[in-house]
LUMMI-268336 format. One record per residue (C-alpha): residue number from 1; residue in three letters; y, x, z. Coordinates in Angstrom, 3 decimals, padded with zeros to 6 digits. Layout:
<atoms>
NUM,Ala,Y,X,Z
...
</atoms>
This chain:
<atoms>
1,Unk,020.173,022.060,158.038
2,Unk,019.215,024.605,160.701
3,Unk,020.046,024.903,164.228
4,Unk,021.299,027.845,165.496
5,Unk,022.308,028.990,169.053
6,Unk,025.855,030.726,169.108
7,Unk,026.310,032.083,172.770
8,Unk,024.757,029.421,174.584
9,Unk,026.025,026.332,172.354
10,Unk,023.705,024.495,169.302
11,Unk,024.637,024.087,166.428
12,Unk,024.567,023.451,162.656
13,Unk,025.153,025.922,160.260
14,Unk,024.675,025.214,156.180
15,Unk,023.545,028.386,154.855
16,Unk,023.638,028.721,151.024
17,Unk,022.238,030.430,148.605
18,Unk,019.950,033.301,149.366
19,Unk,020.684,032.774,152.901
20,Unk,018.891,029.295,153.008
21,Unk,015.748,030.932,152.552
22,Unk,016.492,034.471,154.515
23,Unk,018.509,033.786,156.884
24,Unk,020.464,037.212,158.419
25,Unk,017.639,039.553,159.746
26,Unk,020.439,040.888,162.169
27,Unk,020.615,038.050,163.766
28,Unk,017.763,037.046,166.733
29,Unk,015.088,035.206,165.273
30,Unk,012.331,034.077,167.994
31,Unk,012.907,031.044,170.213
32,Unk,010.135,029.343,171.544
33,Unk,011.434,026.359,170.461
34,Unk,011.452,027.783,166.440
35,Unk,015.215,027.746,166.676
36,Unk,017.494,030.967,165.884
37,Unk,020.008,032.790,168.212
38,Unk,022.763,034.233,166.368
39,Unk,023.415,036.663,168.944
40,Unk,023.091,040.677,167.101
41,Unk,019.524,041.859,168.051
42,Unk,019.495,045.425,168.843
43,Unk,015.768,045.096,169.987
44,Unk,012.220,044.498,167.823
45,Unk,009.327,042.577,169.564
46,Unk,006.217,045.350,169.802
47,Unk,003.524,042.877,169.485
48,Unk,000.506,044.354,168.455
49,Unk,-000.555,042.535,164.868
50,Unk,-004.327,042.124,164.244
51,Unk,-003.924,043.835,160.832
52,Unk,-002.231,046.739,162.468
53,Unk,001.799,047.168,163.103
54,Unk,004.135,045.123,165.146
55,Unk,005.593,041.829,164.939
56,Unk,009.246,043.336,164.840
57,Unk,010.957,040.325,164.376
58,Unk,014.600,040.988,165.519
59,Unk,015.953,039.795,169.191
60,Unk,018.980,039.737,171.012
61,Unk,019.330,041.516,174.752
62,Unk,018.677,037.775,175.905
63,Unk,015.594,036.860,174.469
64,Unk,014.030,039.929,174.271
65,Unk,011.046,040.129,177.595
66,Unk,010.805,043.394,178.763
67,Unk,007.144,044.261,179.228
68,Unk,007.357,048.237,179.504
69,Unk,009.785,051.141,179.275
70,Unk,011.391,050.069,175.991
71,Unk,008.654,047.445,175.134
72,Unk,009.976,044.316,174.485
73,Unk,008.352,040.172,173.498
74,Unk,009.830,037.607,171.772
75,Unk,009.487,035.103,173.595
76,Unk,006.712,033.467,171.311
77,Unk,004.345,036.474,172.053
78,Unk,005.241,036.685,175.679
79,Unk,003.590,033.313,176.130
80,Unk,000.474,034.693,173.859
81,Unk,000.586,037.476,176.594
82,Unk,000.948,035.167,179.552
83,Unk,-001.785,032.806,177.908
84,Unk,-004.502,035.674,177.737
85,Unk,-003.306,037.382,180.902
86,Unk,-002.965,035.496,183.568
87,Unk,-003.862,037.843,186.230
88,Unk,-001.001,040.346,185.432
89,Unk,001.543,037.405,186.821
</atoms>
């Protein structure tokens, strides 16, 4: 069973059906701990993918990193970009 994070609280939630496998795309979907946020995203993380395109998985105003005028992380990729810029910080 999943964890989720529900303004600021874990906890379980037994999704069913389709759901199990897709969970809600509106919801925020990239802790750095795997977990979800079930906070509404209204952001996309604009990591650059090696094949071309973003990342855009969905994030909440909490756990998206601002790195630029309406540039935003998850926080996975923010740690990328930390990891292979550590002079910017």
């Amino acid at each position: 069973m999943p964890f989720y994070r529900v303004n600021g609280l874990m906890v379980h939630l037994n999704l069913g059906g389709k759901l199990r496998k897709n969970p809600p795309a509106s919801c925020c979907a990239r802790l750095s701990t795997g977990e979800r946020c079930c906070a509404m995203s209204t952001l996309l993380c604009d990591w650059n993918l090696e094949g071309g395109g973003t990342c855009d998985a969905p994030l909440c105003e909490e756990h998206g990193v601002a790195v630029g005028p309406d540039q935003h992380l998850c926080p996975i990729h923010d740690k990328q970009r930390r990891e292979t810029e550590p002079e910017l910080f």
